[in-house]
C-alpha positions in Angstrom: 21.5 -15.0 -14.8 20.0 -18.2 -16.7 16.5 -17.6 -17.1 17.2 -13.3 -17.3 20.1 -13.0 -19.2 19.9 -9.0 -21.5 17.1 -10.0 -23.1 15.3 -10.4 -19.5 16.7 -7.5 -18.0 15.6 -4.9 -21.0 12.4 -6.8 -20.6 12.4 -5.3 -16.6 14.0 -2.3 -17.7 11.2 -1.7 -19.8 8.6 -2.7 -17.4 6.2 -0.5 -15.0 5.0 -1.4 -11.5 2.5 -0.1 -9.3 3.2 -0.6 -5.7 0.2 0.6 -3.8 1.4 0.8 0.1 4.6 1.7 1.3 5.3 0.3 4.6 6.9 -3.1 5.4 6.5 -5.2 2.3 5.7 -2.6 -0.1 9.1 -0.9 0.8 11.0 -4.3 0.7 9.0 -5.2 -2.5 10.1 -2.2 -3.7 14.0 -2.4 -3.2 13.9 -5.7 -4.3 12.6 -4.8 -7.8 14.5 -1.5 -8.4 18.0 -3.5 -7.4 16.6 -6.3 -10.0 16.2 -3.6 -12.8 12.6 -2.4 -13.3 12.4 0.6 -14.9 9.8 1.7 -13.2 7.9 2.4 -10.0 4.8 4.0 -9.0 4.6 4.0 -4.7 1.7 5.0 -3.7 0.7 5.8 -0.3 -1.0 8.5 2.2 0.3 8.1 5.3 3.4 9.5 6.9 6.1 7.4 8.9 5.4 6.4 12.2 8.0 5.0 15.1 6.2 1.7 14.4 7.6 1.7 10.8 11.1 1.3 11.9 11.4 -2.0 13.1 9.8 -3.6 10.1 9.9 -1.3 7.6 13.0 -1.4 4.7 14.0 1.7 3.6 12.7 3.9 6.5 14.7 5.1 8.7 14.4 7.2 12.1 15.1 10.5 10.7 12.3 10.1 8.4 10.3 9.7 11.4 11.7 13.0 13.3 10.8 14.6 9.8 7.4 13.2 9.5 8.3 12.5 6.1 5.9 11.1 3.9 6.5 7.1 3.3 6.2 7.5 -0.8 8.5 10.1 -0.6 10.7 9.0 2.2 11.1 5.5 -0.3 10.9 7.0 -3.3 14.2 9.2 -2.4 16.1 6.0 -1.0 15.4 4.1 -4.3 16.8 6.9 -6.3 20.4 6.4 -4.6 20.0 3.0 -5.1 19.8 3.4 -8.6 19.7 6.6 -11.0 18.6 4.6 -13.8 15.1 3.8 -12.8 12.2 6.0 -12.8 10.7 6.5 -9.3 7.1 8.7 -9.1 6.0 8.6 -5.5 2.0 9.6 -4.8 0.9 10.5 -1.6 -2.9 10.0 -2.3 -5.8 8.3 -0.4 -6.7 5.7 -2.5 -10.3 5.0 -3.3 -12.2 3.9 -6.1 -12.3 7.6 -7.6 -8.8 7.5 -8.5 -7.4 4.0 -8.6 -8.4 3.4 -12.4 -5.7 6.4 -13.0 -3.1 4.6 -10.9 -2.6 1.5 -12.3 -3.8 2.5 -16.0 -0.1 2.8 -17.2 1.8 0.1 -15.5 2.5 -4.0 -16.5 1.8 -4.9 -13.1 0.0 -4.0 -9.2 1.2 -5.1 -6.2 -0.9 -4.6 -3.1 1.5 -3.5 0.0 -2.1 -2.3 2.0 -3.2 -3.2 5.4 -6.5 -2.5 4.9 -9.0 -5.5 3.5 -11.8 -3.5 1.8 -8.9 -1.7 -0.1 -7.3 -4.8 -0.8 -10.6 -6.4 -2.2 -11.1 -2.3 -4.0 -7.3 -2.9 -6.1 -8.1 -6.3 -6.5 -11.8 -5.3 -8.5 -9.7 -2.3 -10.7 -7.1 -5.1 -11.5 -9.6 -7.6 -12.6 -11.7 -4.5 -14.4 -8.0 -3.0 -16.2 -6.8 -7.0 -16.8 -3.8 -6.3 -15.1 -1.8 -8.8 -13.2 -2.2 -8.3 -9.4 -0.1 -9.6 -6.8 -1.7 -9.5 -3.4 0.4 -9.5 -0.2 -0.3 -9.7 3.5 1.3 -10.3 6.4 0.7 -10.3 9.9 2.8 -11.0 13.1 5.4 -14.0 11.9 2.8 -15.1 9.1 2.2 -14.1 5.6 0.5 -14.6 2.5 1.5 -13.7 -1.2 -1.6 -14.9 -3.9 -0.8 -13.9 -7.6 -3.2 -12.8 -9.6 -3.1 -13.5 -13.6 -7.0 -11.8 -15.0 -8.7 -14.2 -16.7 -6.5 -17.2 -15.9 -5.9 -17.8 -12.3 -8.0 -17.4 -8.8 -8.7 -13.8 -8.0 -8.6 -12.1 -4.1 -12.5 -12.5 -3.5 -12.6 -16.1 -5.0 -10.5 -16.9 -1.7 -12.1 -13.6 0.5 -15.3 -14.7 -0.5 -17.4 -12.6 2.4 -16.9 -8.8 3.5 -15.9 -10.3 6.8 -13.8 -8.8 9.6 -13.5 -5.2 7.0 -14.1 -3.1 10.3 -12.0 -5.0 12.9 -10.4 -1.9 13.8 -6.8 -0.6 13.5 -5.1 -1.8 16.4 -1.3 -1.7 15.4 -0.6 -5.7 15.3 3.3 -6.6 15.3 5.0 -7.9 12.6 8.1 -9.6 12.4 11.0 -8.1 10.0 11.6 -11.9 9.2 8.7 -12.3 8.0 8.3 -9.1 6.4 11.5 -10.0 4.2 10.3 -13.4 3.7 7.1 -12.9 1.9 8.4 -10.1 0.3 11.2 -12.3 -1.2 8.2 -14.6 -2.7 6.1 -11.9 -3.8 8.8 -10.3 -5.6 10.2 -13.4 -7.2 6.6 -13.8 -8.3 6.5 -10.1 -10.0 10.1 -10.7 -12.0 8.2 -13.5 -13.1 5.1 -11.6 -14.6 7.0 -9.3 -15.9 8.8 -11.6 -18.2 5.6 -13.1 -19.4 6.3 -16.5 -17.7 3.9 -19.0 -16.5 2.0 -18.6 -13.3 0.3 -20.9 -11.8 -3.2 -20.4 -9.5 -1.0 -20.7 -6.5 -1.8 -18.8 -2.6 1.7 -18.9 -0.8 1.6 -19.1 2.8 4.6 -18.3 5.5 5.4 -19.3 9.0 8.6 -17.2 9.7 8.6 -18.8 13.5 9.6 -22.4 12.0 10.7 -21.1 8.0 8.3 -23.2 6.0 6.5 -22.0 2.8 3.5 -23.5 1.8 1.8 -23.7 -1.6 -1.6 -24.1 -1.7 -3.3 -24.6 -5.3 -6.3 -22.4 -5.2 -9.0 -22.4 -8.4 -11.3 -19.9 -9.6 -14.9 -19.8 -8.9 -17.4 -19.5 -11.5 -19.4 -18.1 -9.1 -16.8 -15.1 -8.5 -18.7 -11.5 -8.2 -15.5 -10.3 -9.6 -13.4 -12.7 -11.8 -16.4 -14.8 -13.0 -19.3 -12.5 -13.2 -17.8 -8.8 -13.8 -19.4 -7.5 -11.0 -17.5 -4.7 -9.7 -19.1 -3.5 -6.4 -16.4 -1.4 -4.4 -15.4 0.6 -8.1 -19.6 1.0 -8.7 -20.0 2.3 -4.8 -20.7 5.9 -4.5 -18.2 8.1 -2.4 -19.0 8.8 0.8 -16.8 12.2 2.1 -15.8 10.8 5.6 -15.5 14.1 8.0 -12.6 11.2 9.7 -11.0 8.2 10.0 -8.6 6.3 11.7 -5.3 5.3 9.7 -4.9 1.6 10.4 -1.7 0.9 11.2 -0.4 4.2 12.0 -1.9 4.5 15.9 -3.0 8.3 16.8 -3.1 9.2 13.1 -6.5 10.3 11.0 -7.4 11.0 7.5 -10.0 14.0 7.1 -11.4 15.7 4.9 -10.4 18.8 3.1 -13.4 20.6 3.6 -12.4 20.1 7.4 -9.4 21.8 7.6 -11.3 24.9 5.7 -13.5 25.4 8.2 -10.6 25.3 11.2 -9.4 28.5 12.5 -5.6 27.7 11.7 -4.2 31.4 12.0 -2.5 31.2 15.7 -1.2 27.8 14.9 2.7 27.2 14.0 3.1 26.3 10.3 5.8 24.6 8.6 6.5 24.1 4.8 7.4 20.8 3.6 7.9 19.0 0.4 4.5 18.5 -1.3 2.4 19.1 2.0 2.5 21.6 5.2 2.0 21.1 8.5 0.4 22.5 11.4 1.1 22.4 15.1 -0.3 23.7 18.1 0.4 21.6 21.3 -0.1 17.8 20.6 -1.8 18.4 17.9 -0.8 18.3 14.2 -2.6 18.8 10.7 0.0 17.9 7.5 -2.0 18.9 4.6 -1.0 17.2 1.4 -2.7 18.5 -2.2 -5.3 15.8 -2.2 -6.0 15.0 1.6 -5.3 15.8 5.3 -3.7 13.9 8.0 -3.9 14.8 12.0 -1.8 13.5 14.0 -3.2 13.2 17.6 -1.6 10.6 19.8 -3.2 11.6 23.2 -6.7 10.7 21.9 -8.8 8.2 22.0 -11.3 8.1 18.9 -11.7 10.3 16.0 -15.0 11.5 17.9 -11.9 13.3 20.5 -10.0 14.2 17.8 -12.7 16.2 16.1 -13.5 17.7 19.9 -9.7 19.2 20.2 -9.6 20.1 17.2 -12.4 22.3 17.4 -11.9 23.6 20.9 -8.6 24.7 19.9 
């Protein structure tokens, strides 16, 4: 293609990406990339596929659902049949600002897939610290947003999310259209091909209305008065861990991160096991525990809060 040509595509062939999320765009993002030739990919992500996926989600599919099949894994397999000449590492990991730093250390380029604002603004703060380019992505019922994200030259996320605002809304599952979805995906990716062949980018938020199909570019500039860009002042990477007994997946309704230590103190002996890939799951009634090597997942649809979750857990 003008503009690619072999020169361009050894230039993707030789390029890694980080795609941190790997539900609807990060899957799309991701297909879109390994069918143009990256190299490549790193998909990160700790949750496992939910009903809800399906209808937006590329790549996922309803058996992976009935499986309970990890999303890295369940994308990182469909990518490999797409192509058996890139290099696909999937990570099932709950990122925070402990590990992040390791994530994105080797790769040319980040691309946040999340659904969660405070770990948006976390990647965007290790992109900024690492200089490496960041591509932020968000969508949202029949809207979306794609902001590149060029350290040192261009705007960065929190000199357009300029106050912690709305970071504990709550994880109400919102609908998103697929259109939309495939949309901002398109852009975000185009963007990324972009990046990786060292072209210009320009300090540029794109915005999508999939309802009526228009794209709009909005110039956005840095601020001098950036915490993050500007000043270097890396707040969510400085913060000290807090171990969170649990926590409600957003997204993923019914489903809960815990912590480790947790499931070591549950009585697990009467409950049925199964061995999966990379992680094992428990089940006794509505009730299950996946355990993966770095963090724990229950899946509880019947209750209400974590508060209830911890409550049957317990009793059982």
């Amino acid at each position: 293609m003008s503009g690619i040509g072999v020169k361009g595509q050894a230039i993707l062939r030789n390029s890694r990406v980080a795609i941190i999320g790997a539900g609807a765009t990060g899957s799309t993002i991701a297909e879109m990339l390994a069918r143009a030739g990256v190299g490549f990919l790193r998909i990160v992500d700790r949750d496992i596929v939910d009903l809800s996926n399906i209808p937006r989600c590329h790549l996922l599919e309803y058996s992976d659902y009935l499986e309970r099949r990890p999303k890295s894994l369940a994308v990182a397999d469909k990518l490999s049949r797409i192509s058996p000449h890139i290099a696909v590492e999937p990570l099932i990991l709950n990122i925070d600002s402990s590990n992040i730093s390791e994530i994105i250390r080797d790769v040319d380029l980040v691309i946040d897939a999340l659904d969660n604002l405070e770990t948006k603004l976390l990647l965007n703060e290790a992109s900024i610290m690492h200089g490496k380019p960041y591509i932020y992505v968000g969508v949202e019922g029949v809207y979306g947003m794609v902001l590149p994200v060029i350290p040192g030259e261009t705007a960065c996320l929190r000199c357009v999310v300029r106050d912690y605002i709305n970071m504990n809304r709550g994880c109400d599952v919102i609908g998103t259209h697929i259109v939309a979805v495939t949309m901002i995906s398109a852009i975000a990716s185009s963007i990324a091909i972009k990046i990786l062949l060292r072209k210009s980018i320009d300090s540029t938020l794109y915005y999508i209305d999939a309802s009526t199909l228009e794209i709009t570019a909005l110039k956005v500039k840095r601020d001098p008065r950036c915490p993050v860009c500007s000043l270097k002042r890396f707040e969510l990477m400085d913060r000290k861990l807090e171990e969170r007994e649990i926590s409600e997946v957003c997204g993923t309704p019914g489903v809960y991160v815990v912590s480790p230590t947790l499931l070591k103190n549950l009585d697990l002996s009467d409950w049925d096991v199964k061995k999966g890939r990379d992680y094992t799951i428990y089940r006794k009634g509505s009730i299950e525990i996946i355990e993966f090597e770095r963090h724990v997942l229950i899946l509880a649809r019947n209750a209400r809060n974590a508060d209830e979750v911890l409550k049957l857990i317990r009793r059982k």
